[in-house]
NUBAKE-414104 format. One line per field, with one value per atom (N, C-alpha, C, O): residue number from 0; x, z, y. Coordinates in steps of 0.05 Angstrom, whole numbers. Layout:
<atoms>
zapa <- [NUM  ...] .
xx <- [X  ...] .
zz <- [Z  ...] .
yy <- [Y  ...] .
</atoms>
This chain:
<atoms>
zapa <- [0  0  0  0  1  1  1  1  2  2  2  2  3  3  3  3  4  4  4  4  5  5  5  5  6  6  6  6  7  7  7  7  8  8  8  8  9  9  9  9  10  10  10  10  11  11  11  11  12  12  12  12  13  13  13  13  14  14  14  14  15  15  15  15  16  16  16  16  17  17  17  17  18  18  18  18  19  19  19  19  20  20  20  20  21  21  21  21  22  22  22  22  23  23  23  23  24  24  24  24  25  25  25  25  26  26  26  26  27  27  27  27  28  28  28  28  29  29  29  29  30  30  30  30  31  31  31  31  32  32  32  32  33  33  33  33  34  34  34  34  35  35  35  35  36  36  36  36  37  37  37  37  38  38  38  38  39  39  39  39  40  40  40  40  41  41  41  41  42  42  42  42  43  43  43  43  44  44  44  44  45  45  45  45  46  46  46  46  47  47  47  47  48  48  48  48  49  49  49  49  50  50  50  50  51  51  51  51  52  52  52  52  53  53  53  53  54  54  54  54  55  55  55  55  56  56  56  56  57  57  57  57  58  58  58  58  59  59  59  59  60  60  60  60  61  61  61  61  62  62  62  62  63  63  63  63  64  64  64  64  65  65  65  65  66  66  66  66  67  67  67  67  68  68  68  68  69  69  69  69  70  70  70  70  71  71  71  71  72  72  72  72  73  73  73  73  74  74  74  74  75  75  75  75  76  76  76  76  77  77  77  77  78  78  78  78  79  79  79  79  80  80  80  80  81  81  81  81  82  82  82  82  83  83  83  83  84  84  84  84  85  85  85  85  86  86  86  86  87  87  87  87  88  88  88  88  89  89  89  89  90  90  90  90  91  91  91  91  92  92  92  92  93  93  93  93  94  94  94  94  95  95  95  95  96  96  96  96  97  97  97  97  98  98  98  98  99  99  99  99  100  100  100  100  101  101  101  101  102  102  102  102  103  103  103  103  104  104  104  104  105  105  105  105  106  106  106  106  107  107  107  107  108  108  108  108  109  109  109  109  110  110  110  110  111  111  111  111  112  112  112  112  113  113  113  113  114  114  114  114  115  115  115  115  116  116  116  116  117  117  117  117  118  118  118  118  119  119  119  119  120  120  120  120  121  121  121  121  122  122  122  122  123  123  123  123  124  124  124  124  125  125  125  125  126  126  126  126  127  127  127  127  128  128  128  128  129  129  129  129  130  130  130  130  131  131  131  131  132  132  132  132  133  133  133  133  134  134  134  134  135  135  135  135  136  136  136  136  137  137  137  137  138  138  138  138  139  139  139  139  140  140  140  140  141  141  141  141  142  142  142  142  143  143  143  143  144  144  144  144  145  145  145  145  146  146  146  146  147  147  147  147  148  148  148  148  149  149  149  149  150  150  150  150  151  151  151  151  152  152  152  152  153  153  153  153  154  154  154  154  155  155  155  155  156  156  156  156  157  157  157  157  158  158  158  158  159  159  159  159  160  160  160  160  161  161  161  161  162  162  162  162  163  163  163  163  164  164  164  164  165  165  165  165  166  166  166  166  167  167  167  167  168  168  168  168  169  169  169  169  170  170  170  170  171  171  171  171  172  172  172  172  173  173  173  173  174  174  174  174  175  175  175  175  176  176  176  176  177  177  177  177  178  178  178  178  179  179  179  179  180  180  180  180  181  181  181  181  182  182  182  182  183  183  183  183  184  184  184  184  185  185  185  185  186  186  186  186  187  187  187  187  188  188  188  188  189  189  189  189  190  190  190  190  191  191  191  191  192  192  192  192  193  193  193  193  194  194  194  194  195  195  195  195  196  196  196  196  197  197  197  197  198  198  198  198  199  199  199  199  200  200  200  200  201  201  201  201  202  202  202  202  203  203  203  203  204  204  204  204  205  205  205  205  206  206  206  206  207  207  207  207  208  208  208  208  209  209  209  209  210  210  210  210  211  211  211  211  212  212  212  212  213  213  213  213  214  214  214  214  215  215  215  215  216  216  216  216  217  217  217  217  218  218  218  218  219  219  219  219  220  220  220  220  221  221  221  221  222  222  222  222  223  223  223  223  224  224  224  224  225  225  225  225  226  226  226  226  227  227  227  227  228  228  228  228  229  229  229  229  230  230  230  230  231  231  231  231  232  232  232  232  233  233  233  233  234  234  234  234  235  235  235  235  236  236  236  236  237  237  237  237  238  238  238  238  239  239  239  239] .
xx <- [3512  3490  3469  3460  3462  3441  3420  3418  3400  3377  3355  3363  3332  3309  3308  3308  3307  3300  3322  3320  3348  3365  3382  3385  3399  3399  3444  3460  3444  3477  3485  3505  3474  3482  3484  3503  3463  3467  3475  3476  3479  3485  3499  3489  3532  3539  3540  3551  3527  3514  3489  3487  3470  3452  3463  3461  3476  3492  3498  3489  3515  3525  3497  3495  3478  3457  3447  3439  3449  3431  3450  3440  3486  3497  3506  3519  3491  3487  3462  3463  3445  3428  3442  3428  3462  3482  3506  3517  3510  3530  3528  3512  3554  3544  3518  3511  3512  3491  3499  3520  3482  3482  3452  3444  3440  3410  3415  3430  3395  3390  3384  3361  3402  3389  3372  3378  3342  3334  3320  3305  3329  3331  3309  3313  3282  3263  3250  3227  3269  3269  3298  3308  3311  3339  3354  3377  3326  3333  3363  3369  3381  3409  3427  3449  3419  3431  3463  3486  3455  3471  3468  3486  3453  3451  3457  3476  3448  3460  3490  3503  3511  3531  3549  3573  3536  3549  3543  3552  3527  3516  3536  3537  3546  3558  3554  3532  3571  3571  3563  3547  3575  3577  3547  3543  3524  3506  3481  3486  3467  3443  3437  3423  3444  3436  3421  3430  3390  3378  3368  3351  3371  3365  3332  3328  3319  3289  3283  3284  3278  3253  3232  3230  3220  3199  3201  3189  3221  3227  3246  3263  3236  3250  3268  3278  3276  3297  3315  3334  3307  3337  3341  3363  3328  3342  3350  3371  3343  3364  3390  3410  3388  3417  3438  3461  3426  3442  3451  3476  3428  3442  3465  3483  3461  3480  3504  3518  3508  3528  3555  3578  3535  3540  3554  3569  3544  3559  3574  3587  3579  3589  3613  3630  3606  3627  3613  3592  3625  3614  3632  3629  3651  3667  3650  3655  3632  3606  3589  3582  3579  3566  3572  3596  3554  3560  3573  3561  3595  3606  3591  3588  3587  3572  3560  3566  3527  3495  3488  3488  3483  3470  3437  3424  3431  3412  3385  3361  3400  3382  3389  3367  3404  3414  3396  3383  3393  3373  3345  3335  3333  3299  3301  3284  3315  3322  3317  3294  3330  3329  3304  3289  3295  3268  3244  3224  3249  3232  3230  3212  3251  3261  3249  3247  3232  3223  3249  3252  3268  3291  3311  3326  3323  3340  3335  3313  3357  3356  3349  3357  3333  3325  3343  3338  3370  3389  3411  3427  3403  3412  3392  3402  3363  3348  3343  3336  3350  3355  3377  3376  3407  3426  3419  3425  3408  3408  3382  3380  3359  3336  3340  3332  3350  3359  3391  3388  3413  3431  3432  3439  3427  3424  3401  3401  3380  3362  3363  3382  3344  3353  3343  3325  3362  3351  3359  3363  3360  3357  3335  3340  3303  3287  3280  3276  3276  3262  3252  3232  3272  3260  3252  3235  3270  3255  3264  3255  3281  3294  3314  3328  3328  3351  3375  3372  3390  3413  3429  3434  3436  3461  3454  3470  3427  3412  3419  3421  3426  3419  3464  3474  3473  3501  3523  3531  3526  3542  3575  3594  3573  3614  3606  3618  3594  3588  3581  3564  3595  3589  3568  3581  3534  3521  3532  3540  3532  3536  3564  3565  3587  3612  3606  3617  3588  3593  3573  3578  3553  3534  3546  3539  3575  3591  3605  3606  3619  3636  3621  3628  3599  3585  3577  3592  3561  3572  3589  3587  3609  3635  3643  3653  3637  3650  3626  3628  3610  3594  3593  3583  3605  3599  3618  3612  3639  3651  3633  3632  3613  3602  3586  3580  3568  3544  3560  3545  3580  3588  3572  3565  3564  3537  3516  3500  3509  3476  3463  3469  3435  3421  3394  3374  3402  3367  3345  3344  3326  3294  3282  3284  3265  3242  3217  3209  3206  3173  3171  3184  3140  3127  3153  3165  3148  3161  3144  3154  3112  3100  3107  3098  3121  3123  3151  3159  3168  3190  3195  3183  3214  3216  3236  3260  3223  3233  3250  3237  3275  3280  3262  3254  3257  3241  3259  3249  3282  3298  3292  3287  3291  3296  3307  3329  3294  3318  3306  3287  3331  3329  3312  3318  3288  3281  3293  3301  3289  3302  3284  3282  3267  3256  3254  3241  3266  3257  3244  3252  3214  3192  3187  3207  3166  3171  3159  3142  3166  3166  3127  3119  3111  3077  3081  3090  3074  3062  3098  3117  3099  3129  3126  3103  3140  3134  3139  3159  3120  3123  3139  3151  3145  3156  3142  3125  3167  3156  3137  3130  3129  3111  3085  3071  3079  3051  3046  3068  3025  3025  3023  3009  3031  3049  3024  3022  3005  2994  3011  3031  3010  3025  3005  3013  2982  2970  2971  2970  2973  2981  3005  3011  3023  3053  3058  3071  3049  3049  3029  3033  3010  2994  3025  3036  3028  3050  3075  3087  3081  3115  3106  3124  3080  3076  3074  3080  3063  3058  3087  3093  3107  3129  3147  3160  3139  3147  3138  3155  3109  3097  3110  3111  3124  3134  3166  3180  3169  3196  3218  3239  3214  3236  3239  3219  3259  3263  3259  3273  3247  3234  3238  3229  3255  3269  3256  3256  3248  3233  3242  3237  3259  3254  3234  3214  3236  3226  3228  3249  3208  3218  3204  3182  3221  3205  3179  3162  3178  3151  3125  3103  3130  3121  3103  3085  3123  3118  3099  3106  3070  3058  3070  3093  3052  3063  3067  3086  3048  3052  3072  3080  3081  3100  3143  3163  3143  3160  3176  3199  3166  3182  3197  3211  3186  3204  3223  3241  3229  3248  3279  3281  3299  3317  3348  3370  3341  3359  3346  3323  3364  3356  3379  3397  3374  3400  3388  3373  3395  3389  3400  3422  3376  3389  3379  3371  3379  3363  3355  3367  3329  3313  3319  3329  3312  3329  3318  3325  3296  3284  3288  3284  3293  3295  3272  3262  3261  3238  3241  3261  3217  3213  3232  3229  3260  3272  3296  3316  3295  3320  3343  3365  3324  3341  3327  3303  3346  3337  3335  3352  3310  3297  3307  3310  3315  3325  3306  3285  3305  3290  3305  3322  3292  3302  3288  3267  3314  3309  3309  3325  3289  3292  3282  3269  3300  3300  3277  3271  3258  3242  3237  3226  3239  3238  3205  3195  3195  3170  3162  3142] .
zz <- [2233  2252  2247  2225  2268  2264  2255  2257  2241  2231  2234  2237  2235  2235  2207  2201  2187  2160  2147  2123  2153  2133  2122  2134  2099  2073  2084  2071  2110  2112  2104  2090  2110  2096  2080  2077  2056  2033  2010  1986  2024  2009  1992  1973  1989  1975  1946  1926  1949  1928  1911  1887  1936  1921  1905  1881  1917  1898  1875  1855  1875  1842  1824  1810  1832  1813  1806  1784  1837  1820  1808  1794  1807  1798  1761  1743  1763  1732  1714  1689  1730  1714  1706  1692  1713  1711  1690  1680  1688  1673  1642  1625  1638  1615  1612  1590  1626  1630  1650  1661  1658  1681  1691  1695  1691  1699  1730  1741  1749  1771  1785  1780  1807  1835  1845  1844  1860  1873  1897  1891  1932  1943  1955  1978  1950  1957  1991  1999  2011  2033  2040  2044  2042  2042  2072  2074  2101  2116  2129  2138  2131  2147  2125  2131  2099  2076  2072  2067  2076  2066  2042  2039  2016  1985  1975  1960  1977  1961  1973  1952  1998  2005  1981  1984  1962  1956  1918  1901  1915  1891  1868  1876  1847  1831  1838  1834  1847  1841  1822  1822  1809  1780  1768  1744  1787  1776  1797  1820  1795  1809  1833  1825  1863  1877  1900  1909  1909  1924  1947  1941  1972  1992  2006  2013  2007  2023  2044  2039  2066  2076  2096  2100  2104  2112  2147  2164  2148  2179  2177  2161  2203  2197  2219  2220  2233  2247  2249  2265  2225  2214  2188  2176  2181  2154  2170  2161  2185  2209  2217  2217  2223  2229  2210  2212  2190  2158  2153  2152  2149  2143  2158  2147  2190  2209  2196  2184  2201  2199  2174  2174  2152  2129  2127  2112  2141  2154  2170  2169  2193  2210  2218  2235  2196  2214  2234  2242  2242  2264  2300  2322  2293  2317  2345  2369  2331  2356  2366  2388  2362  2373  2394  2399  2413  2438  2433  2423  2443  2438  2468  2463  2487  2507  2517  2526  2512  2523  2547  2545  2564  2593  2579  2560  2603  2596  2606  2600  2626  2642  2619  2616  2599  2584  2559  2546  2552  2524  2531  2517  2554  2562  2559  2544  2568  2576  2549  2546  2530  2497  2488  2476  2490  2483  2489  2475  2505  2519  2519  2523  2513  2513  2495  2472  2507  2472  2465  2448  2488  2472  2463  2456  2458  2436  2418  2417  2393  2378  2359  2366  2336  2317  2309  2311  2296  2291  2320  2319  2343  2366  2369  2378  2366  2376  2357  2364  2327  2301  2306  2299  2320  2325  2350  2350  2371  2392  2390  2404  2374  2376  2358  2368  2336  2318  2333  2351  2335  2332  2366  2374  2379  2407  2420  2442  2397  2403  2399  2386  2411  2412  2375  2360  2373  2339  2317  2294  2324  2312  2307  2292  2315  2323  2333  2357  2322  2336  2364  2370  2384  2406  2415  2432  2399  2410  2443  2452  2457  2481  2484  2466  2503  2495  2501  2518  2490  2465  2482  2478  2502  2518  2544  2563  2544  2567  2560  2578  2529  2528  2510  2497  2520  2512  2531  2522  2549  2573  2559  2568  2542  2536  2512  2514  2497  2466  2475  2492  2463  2475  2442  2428  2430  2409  2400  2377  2414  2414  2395  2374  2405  2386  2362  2341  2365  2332  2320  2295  2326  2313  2294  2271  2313  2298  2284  2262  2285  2264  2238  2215  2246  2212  2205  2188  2212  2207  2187  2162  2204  2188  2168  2151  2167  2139  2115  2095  2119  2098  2089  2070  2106  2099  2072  2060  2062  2037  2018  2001  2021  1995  2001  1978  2018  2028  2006  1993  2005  1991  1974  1955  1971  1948  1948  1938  1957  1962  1971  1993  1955  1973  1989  1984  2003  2031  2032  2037  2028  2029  2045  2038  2072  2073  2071  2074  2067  2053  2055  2057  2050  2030  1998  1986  1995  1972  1943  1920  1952  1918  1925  1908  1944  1941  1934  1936  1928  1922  1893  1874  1890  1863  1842  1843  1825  1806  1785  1770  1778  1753  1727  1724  1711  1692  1669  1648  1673  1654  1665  1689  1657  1664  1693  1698  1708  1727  1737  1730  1756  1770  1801  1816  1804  1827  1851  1842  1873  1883  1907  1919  1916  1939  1963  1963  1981  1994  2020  2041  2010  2017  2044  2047  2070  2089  2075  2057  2082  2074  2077  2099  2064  2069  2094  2087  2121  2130  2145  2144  2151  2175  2194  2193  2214  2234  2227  2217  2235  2224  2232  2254  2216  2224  2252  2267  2248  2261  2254  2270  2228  2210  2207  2190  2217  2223  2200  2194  2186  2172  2144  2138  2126  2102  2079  2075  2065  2044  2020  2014  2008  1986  1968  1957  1964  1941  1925  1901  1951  1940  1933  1910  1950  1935  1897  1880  1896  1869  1850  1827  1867  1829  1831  1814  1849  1844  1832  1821  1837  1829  1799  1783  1789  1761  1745  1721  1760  1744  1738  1719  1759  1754  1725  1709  1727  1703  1684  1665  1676  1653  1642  1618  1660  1660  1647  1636  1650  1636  1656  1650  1678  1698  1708  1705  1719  1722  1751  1765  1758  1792  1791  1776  1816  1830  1861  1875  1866  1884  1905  1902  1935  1957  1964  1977  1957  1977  1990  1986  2005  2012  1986  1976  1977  1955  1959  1942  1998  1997  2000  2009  1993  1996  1958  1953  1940  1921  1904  1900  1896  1881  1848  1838  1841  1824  1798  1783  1794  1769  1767  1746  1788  1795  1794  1789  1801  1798  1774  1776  1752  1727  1724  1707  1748  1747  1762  1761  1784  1804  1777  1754  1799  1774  1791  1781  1815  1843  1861  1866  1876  1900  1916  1906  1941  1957  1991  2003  2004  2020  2043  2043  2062  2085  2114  2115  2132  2166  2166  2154  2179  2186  2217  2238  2212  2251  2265  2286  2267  2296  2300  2281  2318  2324  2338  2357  2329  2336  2370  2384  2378  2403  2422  2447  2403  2409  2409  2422  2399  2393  2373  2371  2357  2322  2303  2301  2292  2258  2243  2238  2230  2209  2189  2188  2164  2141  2125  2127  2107  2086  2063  2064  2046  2011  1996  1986  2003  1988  1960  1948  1950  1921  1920  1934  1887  1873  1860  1855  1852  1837  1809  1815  1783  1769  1761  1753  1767  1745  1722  1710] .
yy <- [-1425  -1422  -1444  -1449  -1458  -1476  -1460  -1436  -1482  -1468  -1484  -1507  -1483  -1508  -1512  -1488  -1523  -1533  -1526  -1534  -1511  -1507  -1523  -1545  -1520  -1527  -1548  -1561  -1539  -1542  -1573  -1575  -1591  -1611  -1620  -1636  -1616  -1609  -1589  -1594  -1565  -1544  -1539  -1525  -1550  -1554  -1568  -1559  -1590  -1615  -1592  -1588  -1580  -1568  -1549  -1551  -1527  -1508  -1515  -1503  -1537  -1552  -1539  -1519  -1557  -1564  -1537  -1529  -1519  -1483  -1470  -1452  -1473  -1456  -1470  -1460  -1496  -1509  -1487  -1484  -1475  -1462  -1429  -1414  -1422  -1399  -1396  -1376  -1422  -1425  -1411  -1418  -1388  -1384  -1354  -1347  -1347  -1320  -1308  -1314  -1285  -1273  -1259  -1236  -1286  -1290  -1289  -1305  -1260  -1258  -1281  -1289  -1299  -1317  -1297  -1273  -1312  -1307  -1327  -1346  -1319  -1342  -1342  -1335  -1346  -1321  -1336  -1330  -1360  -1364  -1368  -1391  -1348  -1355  -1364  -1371  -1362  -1380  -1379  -1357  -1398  -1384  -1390  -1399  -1386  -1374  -1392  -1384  -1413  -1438  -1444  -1461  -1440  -1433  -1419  -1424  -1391  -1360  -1360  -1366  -1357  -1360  -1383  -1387  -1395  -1412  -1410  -1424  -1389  -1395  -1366  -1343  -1373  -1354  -1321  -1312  -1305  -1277  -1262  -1243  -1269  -1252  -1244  -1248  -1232  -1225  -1213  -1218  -1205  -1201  -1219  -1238  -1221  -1240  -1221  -1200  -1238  -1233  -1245  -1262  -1242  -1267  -1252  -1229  -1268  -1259  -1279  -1303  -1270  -1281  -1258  -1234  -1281  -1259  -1257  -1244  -1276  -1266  -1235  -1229  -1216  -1194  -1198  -1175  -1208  -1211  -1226  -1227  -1246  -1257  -1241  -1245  -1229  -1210  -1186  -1176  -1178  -1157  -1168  -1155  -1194  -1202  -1204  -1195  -1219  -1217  -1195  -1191  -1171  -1145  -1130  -1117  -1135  -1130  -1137  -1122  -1169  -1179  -1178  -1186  -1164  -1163  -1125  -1114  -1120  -1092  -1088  -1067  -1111  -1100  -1123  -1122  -1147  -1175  -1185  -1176  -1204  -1222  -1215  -1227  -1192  -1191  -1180  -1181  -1169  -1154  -1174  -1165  -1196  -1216  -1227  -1228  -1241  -1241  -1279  -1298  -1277  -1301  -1322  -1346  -1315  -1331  -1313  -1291  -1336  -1322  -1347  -1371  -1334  -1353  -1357  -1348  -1379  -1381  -1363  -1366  -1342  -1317  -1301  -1290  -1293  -1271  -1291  -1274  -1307  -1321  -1309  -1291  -1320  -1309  -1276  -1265  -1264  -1236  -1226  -1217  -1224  -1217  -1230  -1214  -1254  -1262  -1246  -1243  -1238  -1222  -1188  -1172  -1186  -1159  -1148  -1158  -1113  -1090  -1070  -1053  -1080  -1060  -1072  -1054  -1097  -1115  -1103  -1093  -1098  -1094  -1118  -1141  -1115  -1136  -1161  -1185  -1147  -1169  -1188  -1207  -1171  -1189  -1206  -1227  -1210  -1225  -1251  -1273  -1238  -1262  -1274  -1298  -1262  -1291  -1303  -1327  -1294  -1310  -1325  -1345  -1319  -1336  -1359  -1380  -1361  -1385  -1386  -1403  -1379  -1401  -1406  -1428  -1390  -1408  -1425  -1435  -1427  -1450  -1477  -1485  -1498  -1517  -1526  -1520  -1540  -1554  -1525  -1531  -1501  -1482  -1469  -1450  -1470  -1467  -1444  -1445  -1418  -1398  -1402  -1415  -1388  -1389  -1414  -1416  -1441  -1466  -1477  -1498  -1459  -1472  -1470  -1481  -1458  -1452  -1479  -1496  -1477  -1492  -1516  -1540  -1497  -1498  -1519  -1522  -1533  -1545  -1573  -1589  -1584  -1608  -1616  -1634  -1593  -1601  -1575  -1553  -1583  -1568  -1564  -1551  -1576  -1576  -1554  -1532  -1556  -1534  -1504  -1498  -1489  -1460  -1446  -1431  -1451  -1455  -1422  -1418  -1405  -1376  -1373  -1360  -1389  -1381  -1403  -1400  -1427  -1444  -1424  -1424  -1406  -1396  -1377  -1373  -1359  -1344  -1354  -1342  -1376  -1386  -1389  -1382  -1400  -1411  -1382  -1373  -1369  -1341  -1332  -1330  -1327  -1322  -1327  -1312  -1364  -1375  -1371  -1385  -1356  -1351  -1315  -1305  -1305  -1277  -1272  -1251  -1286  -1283  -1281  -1263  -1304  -1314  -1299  -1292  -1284  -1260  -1228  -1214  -1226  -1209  -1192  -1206  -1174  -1161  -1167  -1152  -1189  -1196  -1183  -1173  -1174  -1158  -1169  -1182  -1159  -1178  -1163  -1139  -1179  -1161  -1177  -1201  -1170  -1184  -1177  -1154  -1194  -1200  -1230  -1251  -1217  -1253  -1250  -1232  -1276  -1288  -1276  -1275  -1268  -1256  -1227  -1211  -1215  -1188  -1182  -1159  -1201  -1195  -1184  -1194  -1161  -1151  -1167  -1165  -1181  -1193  -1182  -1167  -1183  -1165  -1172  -1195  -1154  -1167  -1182  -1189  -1185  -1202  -1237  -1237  -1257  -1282  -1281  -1272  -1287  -1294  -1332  -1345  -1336  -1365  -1358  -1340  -1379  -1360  -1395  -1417  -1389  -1415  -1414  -1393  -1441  -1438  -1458  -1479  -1451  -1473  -1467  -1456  -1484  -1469  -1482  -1496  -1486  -1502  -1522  -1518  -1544  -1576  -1583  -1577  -1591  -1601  -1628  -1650  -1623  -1648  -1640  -1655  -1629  -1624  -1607  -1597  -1598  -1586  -1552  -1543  -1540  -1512  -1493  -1496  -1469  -1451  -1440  -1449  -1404  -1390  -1371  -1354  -1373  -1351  -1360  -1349  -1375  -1383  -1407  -1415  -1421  -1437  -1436  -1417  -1446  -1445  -1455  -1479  -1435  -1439  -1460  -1447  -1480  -1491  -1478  -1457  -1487  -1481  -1449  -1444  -1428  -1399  -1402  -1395  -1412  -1411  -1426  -1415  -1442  -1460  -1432  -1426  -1421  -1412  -1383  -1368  -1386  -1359  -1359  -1342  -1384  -1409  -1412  -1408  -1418  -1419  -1398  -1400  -1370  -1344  -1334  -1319  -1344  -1339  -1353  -1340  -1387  -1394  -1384  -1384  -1372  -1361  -1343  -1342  -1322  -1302  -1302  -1284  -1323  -1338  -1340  -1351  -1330  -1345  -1379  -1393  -1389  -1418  -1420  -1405  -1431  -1431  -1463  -1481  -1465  -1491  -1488  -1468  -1510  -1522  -1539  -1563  -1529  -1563  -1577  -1568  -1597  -1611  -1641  -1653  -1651  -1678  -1703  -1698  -1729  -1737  -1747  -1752  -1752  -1768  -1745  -1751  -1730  -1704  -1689  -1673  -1706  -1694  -1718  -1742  -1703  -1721  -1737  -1735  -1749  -1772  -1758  -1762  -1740  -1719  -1702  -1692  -1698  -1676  -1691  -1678  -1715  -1732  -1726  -1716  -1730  -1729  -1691  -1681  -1680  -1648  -1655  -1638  -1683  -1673  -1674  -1683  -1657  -1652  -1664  -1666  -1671  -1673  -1681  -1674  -1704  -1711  -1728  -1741  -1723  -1729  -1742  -1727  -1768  -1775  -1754  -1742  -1753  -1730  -1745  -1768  -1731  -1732  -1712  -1694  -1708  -1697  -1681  -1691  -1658  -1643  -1646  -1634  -1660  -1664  -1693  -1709  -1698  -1731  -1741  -1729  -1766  -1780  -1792  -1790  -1803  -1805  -1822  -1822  -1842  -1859  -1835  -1840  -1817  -1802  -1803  -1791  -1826  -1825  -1805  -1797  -1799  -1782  -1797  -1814  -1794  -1813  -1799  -1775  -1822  -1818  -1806  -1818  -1781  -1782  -1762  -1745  -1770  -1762  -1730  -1722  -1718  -1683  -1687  -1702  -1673  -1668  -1631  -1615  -1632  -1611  -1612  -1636  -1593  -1590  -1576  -1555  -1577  -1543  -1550  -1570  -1526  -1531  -1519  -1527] .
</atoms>
């Protein structure tokens, strides 16, 4: 499923690096923006795994899907049947989390629907496929949403993993993204003795903060600039 900020092009590469902090224990992941869950889908079983975010209707769809398969989803949505559910107070929660992200344009909550700017792609069945090829690795995970400080921590060590919206990028759908509450909270967490791993972009991360990145991988950016190229820029891992 497309996503606006998610992790699919690198996911794999990133995985490596979070399932290096696993090796050897059975310290709780926690994905505490798990987003269209292109990380946790990929990250070791064998232990405590938690996916959060605080959208509740893509953690309705997760949960769905994770119950029920992907064979109930509407494999083609018009673009009278996309507004219709947008709009709708009787959609059910997890129909309106697959059709508002994977049939939007960019992946974008409700950003437009999908199907306007590519007539041959049917976004509704690739939304299910990626879907699909993740619900293996969805196996036992359990999904909460909330804010990221209300999530329940085990009190053993755990790995917390975040990837938080990017400083100085185009925003979510959850309104705008405190950094500075997130960090005194990302630190109370390290105090606490968990390992809290950090996205972000590198031109993004100050000069003090550099010597934490632990990973980094050239990517594109999902929105394309006014010429209609994707500007290159550089993901990094963070631990603090």
């Amino acid at each position: 499923m497309q996503y606006f900020g998610g992790k699919a092009k690198i996911a794999k590469e990133l995985s490596v690096v979070l399932n290096n902090y696993l090796i050897g224990n059975d310290k709780p992941f926690i994905d505490a923006f798990c987003g269209s869950c292109n990380v946790i889908s990929k990250i070791d079983s064998n232990r405590i795994r938690v996916a959060n975010d605080k959208h509740k209707e893509l953690i309705a769809m997760w949960q769905w899907v994770q119950e029920m398969g992907v064979d109930r989803l509407p494999t083609d949505v018009s673009k009278e049947l996309y507004y219709y559910i947008k709009t709708s107070t009787t959609s059910p929660d997890w129909l309106k989390g697959f059709v508002g992200f994977g049939c939007s344009f960019a992946g974008k909550w409700w950003g437009g629907y999908a199907a306007s700017d590519n007539k041959e792609r049917n976004y509704a069945t690739n939304a299910i496929n990626t879907i699909a090829k993740k619900l293996k690795g969805l196996s036992g995970v359990s999904f909460t949403c909330g804010d990221y400080f209300d999530i329940i921590i085990p009190e053993r060590p755990s790995v917390i993993y975040c990837d938080i919206p990017y400083r100085n990028t185009t925003g979510y759908s959850n309104g705008a993204f405190n950094h500075e509450q997130f960090y005194a909270w990302a630190y109370s967490m390290k105090a606490l003795g968990h390992i809290v791993l950090v996205s972000e972009y590198e031109m993004n991360v100050d000069e003090a903060m550099k010597g934490n990145i632990v990973w980094c991988k050239e990517s594109k950016k999902d929105i394309r600039d006014s010429e209609g190229i994707q500007q290159l820029t550089t993901e990094v891992l963070i631990e603090l």
